[in-house]
C-alpha positions in Angstrom: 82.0 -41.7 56.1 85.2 -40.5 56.3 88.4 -41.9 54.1 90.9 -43.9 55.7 94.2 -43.8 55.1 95.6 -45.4 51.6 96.3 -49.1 52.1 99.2 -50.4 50.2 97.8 -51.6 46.3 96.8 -55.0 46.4 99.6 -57.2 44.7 98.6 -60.1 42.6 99.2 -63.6 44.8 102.1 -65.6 44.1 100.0 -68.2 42.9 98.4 -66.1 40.1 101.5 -64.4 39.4 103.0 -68.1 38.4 99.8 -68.9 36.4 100.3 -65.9 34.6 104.3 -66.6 33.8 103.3 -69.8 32.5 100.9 -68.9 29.9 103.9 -66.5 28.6 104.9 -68.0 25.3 109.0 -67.7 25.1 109.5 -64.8 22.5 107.0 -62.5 25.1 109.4 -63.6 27.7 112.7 -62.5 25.7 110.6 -59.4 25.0 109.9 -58.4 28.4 113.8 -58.4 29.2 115.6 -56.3 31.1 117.7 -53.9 28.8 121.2 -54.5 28.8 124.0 -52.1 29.3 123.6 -49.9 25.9 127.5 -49.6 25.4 128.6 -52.5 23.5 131.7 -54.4 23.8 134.1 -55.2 21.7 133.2 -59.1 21.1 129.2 -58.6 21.7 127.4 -59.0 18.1 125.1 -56.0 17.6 121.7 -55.9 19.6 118.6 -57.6 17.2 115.5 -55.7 17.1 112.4 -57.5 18.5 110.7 -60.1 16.7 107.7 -58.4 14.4 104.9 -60.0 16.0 105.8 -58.2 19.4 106.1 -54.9 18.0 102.7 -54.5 16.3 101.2 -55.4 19.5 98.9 -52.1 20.8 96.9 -51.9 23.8 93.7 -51.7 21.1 94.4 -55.4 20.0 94.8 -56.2 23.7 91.5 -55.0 24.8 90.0 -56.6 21.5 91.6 -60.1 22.7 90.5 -59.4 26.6 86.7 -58.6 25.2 86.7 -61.9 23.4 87.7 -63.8 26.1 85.4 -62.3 28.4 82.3 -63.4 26.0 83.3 -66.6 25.8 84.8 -67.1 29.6 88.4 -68.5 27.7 90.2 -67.9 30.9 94.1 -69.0 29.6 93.7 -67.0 26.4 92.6 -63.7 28.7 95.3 -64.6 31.2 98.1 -64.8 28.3 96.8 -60.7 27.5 97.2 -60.3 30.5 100.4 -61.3 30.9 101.7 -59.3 27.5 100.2 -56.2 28.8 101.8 -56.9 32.3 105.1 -57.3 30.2 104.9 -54.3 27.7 103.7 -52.1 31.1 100.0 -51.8 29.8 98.7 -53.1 32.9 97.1 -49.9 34.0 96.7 -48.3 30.3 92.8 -46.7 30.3 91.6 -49.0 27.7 92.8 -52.3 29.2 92.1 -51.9 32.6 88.2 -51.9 32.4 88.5 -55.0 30.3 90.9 -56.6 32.5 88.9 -56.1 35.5 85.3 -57.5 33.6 87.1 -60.2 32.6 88.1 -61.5 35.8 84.6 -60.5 37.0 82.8 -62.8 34.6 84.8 -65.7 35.9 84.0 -65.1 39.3 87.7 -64.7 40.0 87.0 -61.0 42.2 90.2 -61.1 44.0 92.1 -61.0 40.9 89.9 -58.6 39.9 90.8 -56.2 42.5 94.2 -57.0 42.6 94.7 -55.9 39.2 92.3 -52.3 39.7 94.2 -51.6 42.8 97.7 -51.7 40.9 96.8 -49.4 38.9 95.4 -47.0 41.1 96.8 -43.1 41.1 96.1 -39.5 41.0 94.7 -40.2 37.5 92.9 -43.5 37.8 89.3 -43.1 36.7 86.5 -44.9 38.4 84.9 -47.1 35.6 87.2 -50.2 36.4 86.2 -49.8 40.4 82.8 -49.3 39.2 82.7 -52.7 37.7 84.6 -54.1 40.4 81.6 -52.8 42.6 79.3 -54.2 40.0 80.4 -57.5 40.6 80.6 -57.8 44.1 77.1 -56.3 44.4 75.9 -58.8 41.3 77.0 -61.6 44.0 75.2 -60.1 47.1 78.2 -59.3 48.9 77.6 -55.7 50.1 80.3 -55.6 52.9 82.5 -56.3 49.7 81.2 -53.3 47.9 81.3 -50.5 50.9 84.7 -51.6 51.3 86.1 -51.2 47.8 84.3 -48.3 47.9 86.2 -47.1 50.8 88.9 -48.5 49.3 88.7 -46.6 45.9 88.4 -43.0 48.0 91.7 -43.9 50.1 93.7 -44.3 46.8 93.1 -41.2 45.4 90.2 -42.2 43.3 87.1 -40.0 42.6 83.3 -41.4 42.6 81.0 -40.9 40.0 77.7 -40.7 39.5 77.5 -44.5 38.9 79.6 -45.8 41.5 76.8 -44.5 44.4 73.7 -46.4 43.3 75.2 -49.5 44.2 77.1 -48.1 47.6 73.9 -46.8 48.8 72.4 -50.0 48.1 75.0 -51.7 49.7 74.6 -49.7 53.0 70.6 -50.6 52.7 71.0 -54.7 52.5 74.0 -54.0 55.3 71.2 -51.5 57.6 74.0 -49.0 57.9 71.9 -45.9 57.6 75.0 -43.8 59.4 77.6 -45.0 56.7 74.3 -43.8 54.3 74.0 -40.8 56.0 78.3 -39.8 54.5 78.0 -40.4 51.2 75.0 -38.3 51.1 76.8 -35.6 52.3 79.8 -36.4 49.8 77.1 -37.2 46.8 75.9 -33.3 48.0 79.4 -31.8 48.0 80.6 -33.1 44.6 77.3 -32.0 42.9 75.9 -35.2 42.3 72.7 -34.1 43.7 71.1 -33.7 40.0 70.9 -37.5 39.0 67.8 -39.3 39.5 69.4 -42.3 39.9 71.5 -41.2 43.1 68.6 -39.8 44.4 66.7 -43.3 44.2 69.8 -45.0 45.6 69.2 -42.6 48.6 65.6 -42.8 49.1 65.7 -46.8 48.6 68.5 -47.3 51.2 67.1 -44.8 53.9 63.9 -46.7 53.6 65.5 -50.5 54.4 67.0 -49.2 57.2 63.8 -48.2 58.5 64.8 -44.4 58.4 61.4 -43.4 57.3 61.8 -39.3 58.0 65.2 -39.6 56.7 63.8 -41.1 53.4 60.7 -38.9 53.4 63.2 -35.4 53.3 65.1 -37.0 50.9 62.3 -37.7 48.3 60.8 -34.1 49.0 64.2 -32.3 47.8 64.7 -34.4 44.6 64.6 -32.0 42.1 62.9 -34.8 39.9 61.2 -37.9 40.7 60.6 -40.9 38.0 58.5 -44.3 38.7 61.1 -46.3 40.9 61.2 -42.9 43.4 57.6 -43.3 44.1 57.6 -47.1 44.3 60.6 -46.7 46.8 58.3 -44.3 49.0 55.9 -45.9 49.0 57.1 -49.8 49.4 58.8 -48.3 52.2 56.0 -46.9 53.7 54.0 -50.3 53.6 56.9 -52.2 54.8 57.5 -50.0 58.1 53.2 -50.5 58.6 52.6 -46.8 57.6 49.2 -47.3 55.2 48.0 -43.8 55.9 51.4 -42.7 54.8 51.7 -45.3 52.2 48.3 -45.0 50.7 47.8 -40.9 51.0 51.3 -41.0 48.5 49.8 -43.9 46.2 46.8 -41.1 45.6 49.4 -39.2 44.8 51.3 -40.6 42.3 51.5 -39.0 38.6 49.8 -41.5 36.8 50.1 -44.4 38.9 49.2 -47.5 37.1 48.7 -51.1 38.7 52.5 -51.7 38.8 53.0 -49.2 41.6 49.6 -50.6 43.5 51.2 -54.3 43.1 55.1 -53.0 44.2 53.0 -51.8 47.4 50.3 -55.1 47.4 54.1 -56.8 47.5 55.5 -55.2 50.4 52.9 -56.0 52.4 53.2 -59.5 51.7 56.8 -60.1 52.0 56.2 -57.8 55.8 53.3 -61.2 56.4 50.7 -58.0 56.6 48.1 -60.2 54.4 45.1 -58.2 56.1 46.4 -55.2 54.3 47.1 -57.1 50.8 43.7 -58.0 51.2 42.3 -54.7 51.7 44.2 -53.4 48.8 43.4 -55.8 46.6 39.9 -54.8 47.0 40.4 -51.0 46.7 42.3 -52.3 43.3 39.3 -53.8 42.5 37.1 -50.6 43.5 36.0 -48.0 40.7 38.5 -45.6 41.4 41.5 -48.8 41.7 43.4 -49.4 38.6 41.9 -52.8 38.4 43.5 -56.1 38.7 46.1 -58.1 36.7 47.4 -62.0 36.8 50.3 -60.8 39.7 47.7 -59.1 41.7 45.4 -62.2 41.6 48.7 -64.4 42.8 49.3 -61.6 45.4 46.0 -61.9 46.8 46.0 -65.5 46.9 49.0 -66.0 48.5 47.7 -64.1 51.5 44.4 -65.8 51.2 46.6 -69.3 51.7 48.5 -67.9 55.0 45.1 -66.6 56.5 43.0 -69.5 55.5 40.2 -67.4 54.0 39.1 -69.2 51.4 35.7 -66.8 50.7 38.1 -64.5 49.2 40.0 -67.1 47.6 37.6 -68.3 45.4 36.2 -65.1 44.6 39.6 -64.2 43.0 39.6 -67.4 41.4 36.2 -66.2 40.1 38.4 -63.2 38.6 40.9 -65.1 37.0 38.5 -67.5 34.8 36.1 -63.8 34.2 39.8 -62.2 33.1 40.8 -65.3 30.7 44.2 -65.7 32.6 43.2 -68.7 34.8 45.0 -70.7 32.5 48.5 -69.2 33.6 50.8 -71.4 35.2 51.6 -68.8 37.9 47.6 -68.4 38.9 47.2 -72.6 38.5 50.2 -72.8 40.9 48.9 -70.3 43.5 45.4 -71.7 43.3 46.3 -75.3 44.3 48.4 -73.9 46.8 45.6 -71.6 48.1 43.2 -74.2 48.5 45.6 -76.4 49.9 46.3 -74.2 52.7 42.5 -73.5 53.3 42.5 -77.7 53.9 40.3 -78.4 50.4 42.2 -80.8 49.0 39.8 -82.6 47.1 39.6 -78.9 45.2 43.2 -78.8 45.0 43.7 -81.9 43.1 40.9 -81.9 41.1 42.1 -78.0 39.7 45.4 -80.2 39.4 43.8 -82.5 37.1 42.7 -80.2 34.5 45.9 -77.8 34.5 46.3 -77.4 30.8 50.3 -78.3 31.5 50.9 -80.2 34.9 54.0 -78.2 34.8 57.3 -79.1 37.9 55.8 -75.7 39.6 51.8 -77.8 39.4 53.5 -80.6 40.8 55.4 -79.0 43.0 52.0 -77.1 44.7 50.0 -80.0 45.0 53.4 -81.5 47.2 53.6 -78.7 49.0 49.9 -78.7 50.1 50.0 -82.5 50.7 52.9 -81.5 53.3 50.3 -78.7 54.3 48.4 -81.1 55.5 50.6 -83.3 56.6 49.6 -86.2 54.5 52.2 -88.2 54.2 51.6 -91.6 52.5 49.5 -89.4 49.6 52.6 -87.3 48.8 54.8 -90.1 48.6 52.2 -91.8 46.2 52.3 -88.1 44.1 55.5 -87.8 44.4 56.0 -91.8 42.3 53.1 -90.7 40.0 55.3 -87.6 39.0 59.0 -89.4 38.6 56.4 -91.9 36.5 55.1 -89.3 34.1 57.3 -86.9 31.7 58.1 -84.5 34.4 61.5 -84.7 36.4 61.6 -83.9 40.3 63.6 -80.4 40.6 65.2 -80.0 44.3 62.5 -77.9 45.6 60.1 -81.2 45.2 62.9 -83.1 47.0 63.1 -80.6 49.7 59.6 -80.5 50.1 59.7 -84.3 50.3 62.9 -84.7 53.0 61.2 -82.3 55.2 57.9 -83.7 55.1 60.0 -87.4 55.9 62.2 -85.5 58.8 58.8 -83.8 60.5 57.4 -87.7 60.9 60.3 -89.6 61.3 59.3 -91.8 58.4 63.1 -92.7 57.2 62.0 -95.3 54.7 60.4 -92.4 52.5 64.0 -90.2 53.2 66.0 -93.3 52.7 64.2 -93.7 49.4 64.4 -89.5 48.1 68.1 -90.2 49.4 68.5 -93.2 46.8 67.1 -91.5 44.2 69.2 -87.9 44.4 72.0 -90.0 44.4 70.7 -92.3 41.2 70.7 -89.1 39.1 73.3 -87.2 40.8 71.1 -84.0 41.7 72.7 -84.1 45.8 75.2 -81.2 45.1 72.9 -78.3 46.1 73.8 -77.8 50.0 70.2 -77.2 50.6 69.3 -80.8 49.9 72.3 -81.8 51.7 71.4 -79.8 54.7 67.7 -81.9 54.4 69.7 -84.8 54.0 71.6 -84.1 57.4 68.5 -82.5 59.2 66.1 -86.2 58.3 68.2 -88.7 59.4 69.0 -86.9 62.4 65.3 -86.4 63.6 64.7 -90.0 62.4 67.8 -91.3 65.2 70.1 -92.3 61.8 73.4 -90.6 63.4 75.8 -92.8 61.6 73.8 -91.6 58.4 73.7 -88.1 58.9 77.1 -87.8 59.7 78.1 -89.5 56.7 76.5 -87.3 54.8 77.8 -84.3 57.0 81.4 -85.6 56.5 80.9 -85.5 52.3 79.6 -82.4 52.5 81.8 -79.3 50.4 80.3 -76.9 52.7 79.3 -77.4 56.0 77.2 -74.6 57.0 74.9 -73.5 60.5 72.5 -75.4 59.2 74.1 -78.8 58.8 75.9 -78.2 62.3 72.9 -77.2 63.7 70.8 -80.6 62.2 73.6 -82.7 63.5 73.9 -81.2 67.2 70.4 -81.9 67.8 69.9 -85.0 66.8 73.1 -86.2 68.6 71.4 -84.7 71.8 68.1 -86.6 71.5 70.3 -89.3 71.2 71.9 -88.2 75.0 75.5 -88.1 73.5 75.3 -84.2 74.9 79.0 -84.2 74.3 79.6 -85.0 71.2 77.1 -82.3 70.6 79.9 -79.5 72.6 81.9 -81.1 70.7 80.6 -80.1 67.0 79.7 -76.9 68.5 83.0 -75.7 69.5 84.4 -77.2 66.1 81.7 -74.8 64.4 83.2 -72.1 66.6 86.7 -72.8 65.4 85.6 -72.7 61.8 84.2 -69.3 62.3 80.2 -70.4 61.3 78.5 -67.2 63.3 75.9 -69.1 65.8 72.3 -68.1 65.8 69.6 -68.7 68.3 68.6 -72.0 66.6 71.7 -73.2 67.2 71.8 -72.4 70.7 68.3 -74.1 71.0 69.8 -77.2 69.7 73.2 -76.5 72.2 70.6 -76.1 75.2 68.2 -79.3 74.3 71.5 -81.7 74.1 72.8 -80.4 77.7 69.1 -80.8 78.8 68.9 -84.4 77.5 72.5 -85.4 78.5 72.0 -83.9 82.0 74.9 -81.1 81.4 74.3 -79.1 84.1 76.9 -77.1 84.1 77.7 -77.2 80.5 74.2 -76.1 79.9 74.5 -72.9 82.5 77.8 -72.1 80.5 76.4 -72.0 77.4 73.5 -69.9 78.5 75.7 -67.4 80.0 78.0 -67.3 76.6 74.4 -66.3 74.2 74.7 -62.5 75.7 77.8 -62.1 76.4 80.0 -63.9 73.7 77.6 -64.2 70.7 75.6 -61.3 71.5 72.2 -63.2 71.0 69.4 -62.3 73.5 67.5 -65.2 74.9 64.2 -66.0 74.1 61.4 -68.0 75.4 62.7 -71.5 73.7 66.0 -70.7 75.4 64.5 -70.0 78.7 62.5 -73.4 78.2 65.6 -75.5 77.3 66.9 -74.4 80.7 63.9 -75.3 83.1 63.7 -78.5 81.7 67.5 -78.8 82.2 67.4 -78.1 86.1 63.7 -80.2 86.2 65.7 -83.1 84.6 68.4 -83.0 87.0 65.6 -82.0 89.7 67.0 -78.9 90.6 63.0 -77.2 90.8 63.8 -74.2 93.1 66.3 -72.8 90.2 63.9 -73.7 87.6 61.2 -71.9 89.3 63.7 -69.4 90.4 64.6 -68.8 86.3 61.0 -68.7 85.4 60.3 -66.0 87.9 63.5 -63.6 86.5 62.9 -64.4 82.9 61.7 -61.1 81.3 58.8 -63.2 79.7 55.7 -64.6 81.0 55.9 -68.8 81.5 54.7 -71.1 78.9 52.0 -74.0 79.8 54.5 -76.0 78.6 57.2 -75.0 80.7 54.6 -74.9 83.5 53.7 -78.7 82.8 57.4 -79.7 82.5 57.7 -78.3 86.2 54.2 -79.6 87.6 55.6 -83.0 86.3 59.1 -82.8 87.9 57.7 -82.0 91.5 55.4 -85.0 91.1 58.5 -86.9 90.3 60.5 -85.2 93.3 57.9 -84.8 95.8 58.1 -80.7 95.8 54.4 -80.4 96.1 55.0 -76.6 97.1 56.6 -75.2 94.1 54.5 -77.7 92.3 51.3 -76.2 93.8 52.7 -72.2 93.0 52.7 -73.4 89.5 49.7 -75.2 89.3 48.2 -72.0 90.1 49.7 -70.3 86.9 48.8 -73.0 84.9 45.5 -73.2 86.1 45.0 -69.7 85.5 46.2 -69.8 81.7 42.7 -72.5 81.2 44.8 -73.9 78.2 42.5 -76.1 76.0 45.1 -79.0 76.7 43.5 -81.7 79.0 47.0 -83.2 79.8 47.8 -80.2 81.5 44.8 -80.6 84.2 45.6 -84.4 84.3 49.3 -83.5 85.5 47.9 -81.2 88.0 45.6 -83.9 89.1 48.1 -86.5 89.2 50.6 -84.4 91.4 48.1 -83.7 93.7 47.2 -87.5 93.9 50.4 -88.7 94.3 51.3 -86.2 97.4 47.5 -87.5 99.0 46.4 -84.1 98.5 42.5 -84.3 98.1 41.4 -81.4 99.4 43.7 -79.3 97.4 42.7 -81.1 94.0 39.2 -80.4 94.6 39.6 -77.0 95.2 42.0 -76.9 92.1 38.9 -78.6 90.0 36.2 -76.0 91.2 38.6 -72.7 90.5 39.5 -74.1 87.3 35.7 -75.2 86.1 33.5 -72.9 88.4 30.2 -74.0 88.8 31.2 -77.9 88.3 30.0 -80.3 90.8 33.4 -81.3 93.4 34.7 -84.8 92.4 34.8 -87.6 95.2 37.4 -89.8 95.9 37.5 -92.8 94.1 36.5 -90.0 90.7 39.6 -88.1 91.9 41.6 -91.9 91.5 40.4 -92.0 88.7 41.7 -89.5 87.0 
């Protein structure tokens, strides 16, 4: 990474700078006066020395006032140090600085934070005050932040430590910037950093989340010393990149590797949705030579056992937790429920809820989430008034679960009521319920609703927008739909291919044409987003709408996928409509061929062919798709 030039030092807004003037008590400001011409005249009284209090003030009882402050978050108290050191100069004196910059941090006020480091940057300035000012951005997940304070910090003359990389290379990891990785290696290398463990783990960690296996690999072979976290970082990212020779020929490896390291790997796998692999390492844990099993490797393994529906191995780890005496956890109650759940035994489910020893939020929560599993709506709302009746109060992960399980159905008399009641304990501040809020009412055809609630939202995000141009486009009010979209383009929300789903679906239903092609064309080449198959969809049933078949075929037939049956159908369907039994019969062919398990698909086949008088063609349709069947007649074939 090489330095860029050294921007000019961040100066303190005009805003802040009148905030701090104002907390200056009036003796501070006569303090902090410019000196007068020393040669007196000959009716000027002789100068007066400062008032005591200002003199015995040191940069020592500065930083003790800034530390106090920062423990207890007094932000005008820290503010009026601030403004005394800023008077008597101190602003960049060694002691204060760090303590300026960790106050600011603990307030979440980063800009000022930087604003005050960069000031009192220079040939001499020491890293600890950019090193918390990394801290904090990277406390806050904002890793673009980090690299470019970093960047920042090199351009003005200031030197890295040993404690500044961990967090850069960390940075560069969540970012997927192995080439920006690749520099301050080579910098950590040339400054003689190489020795610390620490940077070393930084380096193998970041190689391996961008997926730079070999380049992670070389690095953990020239450590000179390797702790706990190097292994775990190996090997996790072996096992997230699918490598289990790899992963597991290391895990034999490993000085001493107890279950922590087996579980860090068992977790990887998970997050990666590889639950064939938890599963098999869950049973090597379990094997003689396996370090055995704890409470997170039962949750582990049932977790997986919940995605895959294998409830054989399910119970027999519930079998372990009850032989191991920590069935009785919340964690393993929670994941049980929810493991049987998912395997479709309710009737288990709730009767392991009844006996939980606490029927904690997390219990009540799994038993929801299961109920929504299963799509069993009227039974969750009758848990969900069973648990606002009993000493336990609804958290907003039960509410979510409950506003998308009323969205998915369209049942807007349970929304309206979890609507009533966030606003009867004022819990609706969270944007995620207010995104659920927005996202229900518009799949339940409640636009006036939803857009209240869009319009009180504090942050209108891509999901809100996103929520709001769909359901305005199953409505066929395609552009008021544009219309949001391009307002979410003004407001600089980056667009994803959900969106563009919901962008495509309201030109399709509104009959858009050409606003529908426009948009199509702007994924690639303005927002950079590849089209997938639900794009592709959105457009044949745009042109199939408008009857336009030969370009929906035509689209289908470039499309660097295969056809769905459902775009198929949508197309079989159209040419019935239109009376384009040709392209009709080159797709009933596909479709045919696919023998989907759907019978409506071979009804609309049928029914095209019947409504063009096309009998010999539907019987010949009806033997290649069930060979060996005995050839309909007629008044069968009317039927249909």
């Amino acid at each position: 990474m090489r330095p860029r030039p050294p921007p000019p030092a961040a100066a303190l807004s005009k805003h802040h700078l009148l905030r701090i003037r104002r907390c200056l008590p009036p003796v501070w400001l006569n303090a902090a006066a410019p000196a007068q011409d020393p040669s007196p005249s000959p009716s000027s009284s002789p100068p007066q020395p400062p008032p005591a209090s200002t003199c015995s003030i040191s940069p020592a009882s500065l930083s003790a006032l800034l530390s106090s402050c920062t423990s207890q978050r007094a932000r005008r108290p820290g503010e009026q140090a601030h403004a005394r050191a800023v008077a008597l100069g101190l602003g960049a004196h060694p002691s204060l600085l760090p303590r300026l910059a960790a106050f600011y941090i603990a307030l979440g006020d980063l800009p000022a934070a930087r604003a005050a480091v960069e000031r009192a940057a220079g040939k001499k300035a020491r890293a600890f005050p950019w090193n918390l000012l990394i801290w904090g951005y990277a406390g806050r997940g904002r890793w673009r932040d980090v690299v470019h304070a970093y960047e920042t910090m090199l351009a003005l003359g200031v030197r890295a430590d040993r404690f500044t990389y961990p967090s850069v290379l960390r940075a560069c990891g969540e970012l997927r910037d192995a080439a920006a990785g690749r520099g301050i290696e080579r910098r950590v290398l040339a400054w003689g950093y190489g020795l610390d463990v620490y940077v070393w783990n930084a380096l193998v960690g970041m190689y391996a989340k961008c997926g730079e296996l070999g380049d992670a690999r070389r690095a953990f072979d020239g450590m000179p010393a390797r702790d706990v976290v190097s292994w775990n970082a190996m090997v996790s990212g072996y096992a997230s990149a699918g490598m289990w020779g790899e992963a597991f020929e290391l895990l034999r490896r490993v000085p001493g590797a107890n279950i922590v390291t087996w579980n860090a790997v068992a977790t990887g796998n998970l997050k990666a949705g590889n639950d064939g692999e938890v599963m098999r390492l869950v049973s090597l844990m379990r094997s003689c030579d396996g370090p055995g099993l704890d409470f997170v490797t039962v949750v582990i393994g049932l977790k997986a056992c919940g995605r895959n529906g294998d409830l054989r191995i399910g119970r027999e780890l519930h079998g372990v937790a009850v032989r191991h005496c920590f069935y009785r956890l919340e964690r393993v109650e929670s994941s049980l429920i929810t493991m049987y759940s998912r395997c479709q035994m309710v009737t288990s489910a709730y009767r392991l809820f009844r006996t939980c020893s606490v029927q904690s939020v997390a219990i009540w929560n799994s038993l929801l989430a299961g109920f929504s599993f299963m799509d069993q709506v009227e039974e969750a709302t009758l848990l969900f008034r069973q648990m606002t009746g009993s000493a336990v109060f609804p958290n907003e992960v039960t509410l979510l679960t409950m506003l998308s399980l009323s969205a998915r159905f369209g049942h807007l008399c349970h929304g309206r009521e979890m609507h009533c009641y966030i606003l009867k304990h004022g819990i609706g501040g969270s944007n995620l319920l207010q995104n659920s809020l927005v996202d229900m009412y518009s799949k339940s055809m409640q636009m006036a609703a939803a857009q209240r609630v869009f319009d009180r939202m504090q942050y209108q995000d891509r999901h809100a927008y996103t929520s709001l141009i769909l359901g305005y486009g199953m409505q066929r009010e395609g552009r008021v739909s544009l219309k949001l979209f391009d307002e979410m383009i003004a407001s600089n929300i980056k667009v994803d291919h959900v969106t563009m789903v919901a962008v495509l679906s309201a030109c399709s239903h509104s009959g858009l044409v050409t606003q529908g092609q426009l948009r199509f064309a702007e994924m690639l080449n303005v927002f950079r987003i590849e089209p997938r198959v639900e794009h592709f969809s959105c457009m044949v049933d745009l042109y199939c709408r408008e009857g336009s078949l030969w370009m929906a075929e035509d689209i289908m037939n470039k499309m660097p996928f295969q056809p769905t049956a459902a775009m198929l159908a949508t197309l079989i369907e159209a040419c019935r409509i239109h009376g384009r039994i040709e392209i009709g019969d080159r797709a009933a062919k596909k479709l045919l061929a696919m023998r989907t398990n759907n019978p409506g698909h071979y009804k609309l086949v049928a029914n095209m062919y019947i409504s063009a008088k096309r009998w010999p063609e539907l019987a010949k349709k009806i033997e290649g798709a069930a060979p060996g069947s005995v050839p309909l007649t007629e008044e069968q074939m009317l039927s249909v």
